[in-house]
C-alpha positions in Angstrom: -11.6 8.5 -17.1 -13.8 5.3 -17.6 -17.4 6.4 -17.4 -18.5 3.4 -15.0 -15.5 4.4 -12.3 -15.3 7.9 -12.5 -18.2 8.9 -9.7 -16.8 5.3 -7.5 -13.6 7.3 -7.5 -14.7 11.1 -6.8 -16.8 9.4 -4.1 -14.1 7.6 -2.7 -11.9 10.4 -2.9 -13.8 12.6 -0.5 -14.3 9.9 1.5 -10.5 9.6 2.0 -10.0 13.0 2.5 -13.1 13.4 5.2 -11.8 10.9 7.1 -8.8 12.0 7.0 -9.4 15.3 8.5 -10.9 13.6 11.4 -7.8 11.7 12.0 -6.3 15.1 12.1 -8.2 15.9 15.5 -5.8 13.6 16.6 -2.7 13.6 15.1 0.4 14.7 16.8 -1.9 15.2 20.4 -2.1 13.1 23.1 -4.1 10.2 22.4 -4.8 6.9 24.0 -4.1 3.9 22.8 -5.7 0.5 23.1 -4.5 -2.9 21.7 -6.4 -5.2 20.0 -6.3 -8.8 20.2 -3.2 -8.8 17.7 -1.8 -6.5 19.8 -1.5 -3.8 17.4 -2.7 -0.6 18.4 -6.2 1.5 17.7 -6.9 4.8 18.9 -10.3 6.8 19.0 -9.6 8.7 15.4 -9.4 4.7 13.9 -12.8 4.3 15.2 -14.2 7.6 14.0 -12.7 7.6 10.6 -13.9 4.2 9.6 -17.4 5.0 10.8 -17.7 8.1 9.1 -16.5 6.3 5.7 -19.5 3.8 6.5 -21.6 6.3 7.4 -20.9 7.6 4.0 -21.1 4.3 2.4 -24.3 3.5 4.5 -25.8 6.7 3.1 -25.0 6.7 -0.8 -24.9 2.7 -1.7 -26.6 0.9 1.0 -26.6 -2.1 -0.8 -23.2 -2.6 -1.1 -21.1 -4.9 1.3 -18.1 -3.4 3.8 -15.4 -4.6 5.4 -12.7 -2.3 7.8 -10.1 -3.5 9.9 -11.5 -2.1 13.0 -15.4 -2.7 12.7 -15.4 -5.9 10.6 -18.0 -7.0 7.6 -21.4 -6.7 6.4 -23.0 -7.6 3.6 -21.0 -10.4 2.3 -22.9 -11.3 -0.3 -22.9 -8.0 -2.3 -21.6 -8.1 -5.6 -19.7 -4.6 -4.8 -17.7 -4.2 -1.4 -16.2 -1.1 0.0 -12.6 -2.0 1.7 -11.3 0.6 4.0 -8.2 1.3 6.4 -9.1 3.9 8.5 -5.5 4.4 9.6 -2.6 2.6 8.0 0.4 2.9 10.0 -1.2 3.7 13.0 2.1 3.1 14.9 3.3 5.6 13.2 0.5 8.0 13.6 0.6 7.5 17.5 3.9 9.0 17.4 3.0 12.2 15.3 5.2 10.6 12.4 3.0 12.5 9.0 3.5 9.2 6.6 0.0 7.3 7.8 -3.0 6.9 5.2 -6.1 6.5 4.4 -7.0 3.4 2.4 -10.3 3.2 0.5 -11.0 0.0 -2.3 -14.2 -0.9 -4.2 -14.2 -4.5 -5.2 -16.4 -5.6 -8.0 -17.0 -9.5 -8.0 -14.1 -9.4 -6.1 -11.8 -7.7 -8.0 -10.1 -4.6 -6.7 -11.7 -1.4 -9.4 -10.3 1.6 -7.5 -7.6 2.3 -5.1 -7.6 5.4 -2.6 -4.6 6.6 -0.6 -4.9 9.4 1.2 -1.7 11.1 3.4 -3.9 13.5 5.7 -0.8 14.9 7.5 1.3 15.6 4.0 -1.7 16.7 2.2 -1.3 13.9 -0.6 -4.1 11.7 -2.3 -2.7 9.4 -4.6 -5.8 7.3 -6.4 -6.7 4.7 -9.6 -9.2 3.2 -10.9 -8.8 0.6 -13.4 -8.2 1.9 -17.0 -8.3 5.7 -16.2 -4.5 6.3 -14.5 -3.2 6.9 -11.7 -3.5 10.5 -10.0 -1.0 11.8 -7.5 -3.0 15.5 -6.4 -4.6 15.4 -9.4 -1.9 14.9 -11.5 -0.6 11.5 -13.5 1.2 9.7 -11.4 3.8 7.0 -13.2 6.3 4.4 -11.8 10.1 5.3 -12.6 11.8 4.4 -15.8 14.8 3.2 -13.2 16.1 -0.4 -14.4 18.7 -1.5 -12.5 19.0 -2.0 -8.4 22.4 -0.1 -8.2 20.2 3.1 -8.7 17.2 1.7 -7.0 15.2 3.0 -3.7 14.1 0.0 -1.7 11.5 0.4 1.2 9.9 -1.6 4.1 7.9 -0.7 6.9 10.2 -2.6 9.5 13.3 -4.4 8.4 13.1 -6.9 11.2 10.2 -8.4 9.8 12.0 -10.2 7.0 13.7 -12.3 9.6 10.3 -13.0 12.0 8.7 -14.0 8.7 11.4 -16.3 7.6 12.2 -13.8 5.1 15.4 -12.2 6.3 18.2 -13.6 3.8 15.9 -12.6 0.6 15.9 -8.8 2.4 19.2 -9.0 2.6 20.4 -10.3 -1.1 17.5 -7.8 -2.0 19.2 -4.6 -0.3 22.8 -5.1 -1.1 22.0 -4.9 -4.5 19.9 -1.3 -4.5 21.5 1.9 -3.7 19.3 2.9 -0.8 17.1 1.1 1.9 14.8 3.4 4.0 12.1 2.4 6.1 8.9 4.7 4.8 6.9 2.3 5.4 3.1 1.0 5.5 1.0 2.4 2.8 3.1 5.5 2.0 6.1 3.5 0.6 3.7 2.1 -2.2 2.6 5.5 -2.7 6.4 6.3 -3.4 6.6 3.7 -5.8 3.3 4.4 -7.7 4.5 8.0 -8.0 7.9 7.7 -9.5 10.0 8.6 -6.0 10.7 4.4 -5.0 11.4 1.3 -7.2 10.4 -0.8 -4.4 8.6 -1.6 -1.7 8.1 -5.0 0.4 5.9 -5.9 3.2 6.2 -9.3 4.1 2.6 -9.5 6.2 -0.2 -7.5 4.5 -4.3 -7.9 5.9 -6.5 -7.1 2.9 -7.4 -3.6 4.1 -3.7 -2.9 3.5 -3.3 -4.2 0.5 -6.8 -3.9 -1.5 -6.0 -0.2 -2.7 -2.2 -0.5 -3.6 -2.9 -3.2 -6.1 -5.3 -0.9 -8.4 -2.6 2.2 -7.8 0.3 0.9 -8.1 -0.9 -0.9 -11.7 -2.7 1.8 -12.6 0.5 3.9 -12.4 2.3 1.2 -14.8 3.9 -0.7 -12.1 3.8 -4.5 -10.4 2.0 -5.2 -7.3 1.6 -8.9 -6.3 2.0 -11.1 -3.1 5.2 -13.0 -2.1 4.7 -15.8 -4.5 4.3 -13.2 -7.6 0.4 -13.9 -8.1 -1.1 -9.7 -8.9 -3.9 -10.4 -5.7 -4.8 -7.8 -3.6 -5.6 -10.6 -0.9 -2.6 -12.6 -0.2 -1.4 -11.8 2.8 1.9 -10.0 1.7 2.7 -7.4 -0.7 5.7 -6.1 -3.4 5.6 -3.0 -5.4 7.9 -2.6 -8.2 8.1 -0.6 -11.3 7.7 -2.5 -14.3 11.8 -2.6 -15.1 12.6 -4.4 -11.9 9.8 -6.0 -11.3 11.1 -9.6 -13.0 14.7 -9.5 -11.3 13.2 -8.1 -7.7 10.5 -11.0 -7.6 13.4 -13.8 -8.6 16.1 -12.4 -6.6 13.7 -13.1 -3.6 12.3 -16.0 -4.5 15.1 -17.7 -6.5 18.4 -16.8 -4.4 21.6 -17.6 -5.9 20.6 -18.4 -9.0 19.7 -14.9 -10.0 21.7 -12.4 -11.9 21.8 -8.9 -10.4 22.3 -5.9 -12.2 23.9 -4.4 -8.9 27.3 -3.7 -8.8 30.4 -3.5 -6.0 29.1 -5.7 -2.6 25.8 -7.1 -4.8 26.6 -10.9 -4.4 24.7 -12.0 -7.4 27.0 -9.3 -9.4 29.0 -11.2 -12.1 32.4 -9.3 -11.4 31.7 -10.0 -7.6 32.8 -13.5 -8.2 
C-alpha cells in the first residue's frame, strides 16, 4: 500500500467501523425520525455517528477541513478535507433493511485519495485508496470480467427516479438489455459493483457525501465511476458504476439512445437481430 495513504486509510477504516457500531444501537429498534428541509429523513444514530467521526477527526488532524451531510462544513480552506456520510440509505435503515453504510473520503486539493464503505449490519468494509487496491474485508476486491448486458446485474436505489429526473427512457433501454435489475440500492449497490457481484449501478441524484467514497473504490477496484455526463468526479451530482467492459456501451446507451449498439439479445431494442 502507498506509504503516504496507508495510516489515512487504517484511520478511516476504524472510523467507519466505530461509527458504525453506534448506528447499531439503533438499527432494527424503534427510532424516531425527523425530516430535514429536503425532507429526507435523519434519526438520532445520523447525528451520533457523524459526530463521533469528527470527534475523531477533531482529535487526530485538527487542521484538516470537514464536511457531513448532517452537521455541515468547517474549515474550507484546508488543503485536506474529511467527507463523511454518517448513514447512507437511511430510508433503508429506518426500516431495519441491513444494506445502509458508512461513507468516509479524504480529499487532497480536492481530489478524492481514499474511499471508505462500511455495511455495519452485514459486517462488510469495502475501502481504496488511490494506487494500493481495493479491499473488500481485507481481501482484493476487483470489478467483474462480465462484458456484455445479457449477462449483466443492473442496480438503482429507486427505479422511479429515472422518470422524476427526466431520466426514465435511458433506465429503460438500459434494463432491457441486462439480465437482471434489482434495487440494492444507495451506497451498497456500488459496493456490489466494486466487488465483482454487480456490472452496474446508477443513481440519477447523488450529494457529494454520497458519492466522494465510491469514486476512489470503485476505480481502485478496476472499474468506472463518473457522473451522468461521463466526467470521473466525485462531485457531480449523479453517479454510474461500471466495470471496465461495459463501461463504454452503458454510458452511450444512456446518453446516446438509438444510435447505440447493444450487446443484449431477445427484447434488447438496440439488438441487431431485434430489428
Amino acid at each position: 500500500m502507498d506509504a503516504d495513504f496507508s495510516g489515512l486509510l487504517e484511520f478511516a477504516v476504524s472510523m467507519a467501523q466505530q461509527a458504525g457500531r453506534k448506528t447499531l444501537r439503533y438499527f432494527d429498534a424503534t427510532v424516531h425520525v425527523e425530516l430535514k428541509a429536503d425532507s429526507t429523513p435523519v434519526t438520532q444514530a445520523d447525528r451520533e455517528a457523524e459526530q463521533l467521526c469528527r470527534a475523531l477527526i477533531e482529535a487526530r488532524f485538527p487542521d484538516d477541513g470537514i464536511v457531513g451531510e448532517e452537521f455541515g462544513a468547517c474549515r474550507a480552506d484546508a488543503t485536506r478535507r474529511w467527507i463523511i456520510d454518517p448513514i447512507d440509505g437511511t430510508k433503508s435503515f429506518i426500516r431495519g433493511v441491513p444494506l445502509y453504510g458508512v461513507l468516509i473520503a479524504l480529499e487532497e486539493a480536492g481530489r478524492p485519495v481514499l474511499g471508505v464503505a462500511h455495511f455495519p449490519a452485514l459486517s462488510e468494509t469495502v475501502a481504496a485508496a488511490r494506487g494500493s487496491g481495493c479491499y473488500w474485508n481485507g481481501r482484493r476486491a476487483r470489478v467483474s470480467e462480465i462484458g456484455t448486458l445479457k449477462d449483466a446485474l443492473v442496480l438503482s436505489t429507486d427505479a422511479e427516479s429515472f422518470a422524476e429526473e427526466g431520466r426514465g427512457a435511458e433506465w429503460d433501454q438500459l434494463t432491457t438489455c441486462a439480465a437482471m435489475v434489482r434495487t440494492w440500492g444507495d451506497c451498497y449497490g456500488h459496493a456490489l459493483v466494486a466487488t465483482g457481484r454487480a456490472e452496474a449501478m446508477l443513481d440519477p441524484v447523488l450529494a457529494l457525501w454520497d458519492s466522494a467514497a465510491l469514486l476512489p473504490i470503485v476505480e481502485e477496484a478496476g472499474g468506472v465511476f463518473t457522473d451522468w455526463a461521463g466526467r470521473p468526479v466525485h462531485d457531480g451530482g449523479s453517479g454510474i458504476a461500471t466495470n471496465a467492459a461495459l463501461a463504454k456501451e452503458v454510458r452511450e446507451l444512456l446518453g446516446a439512445g438509438d444510435s447505440v449498439s447493444c450487446s443484449g439479445h431477445g427484447s434488447c431494442p438496440h439488438d441487431p437481430m431485434a430489428q
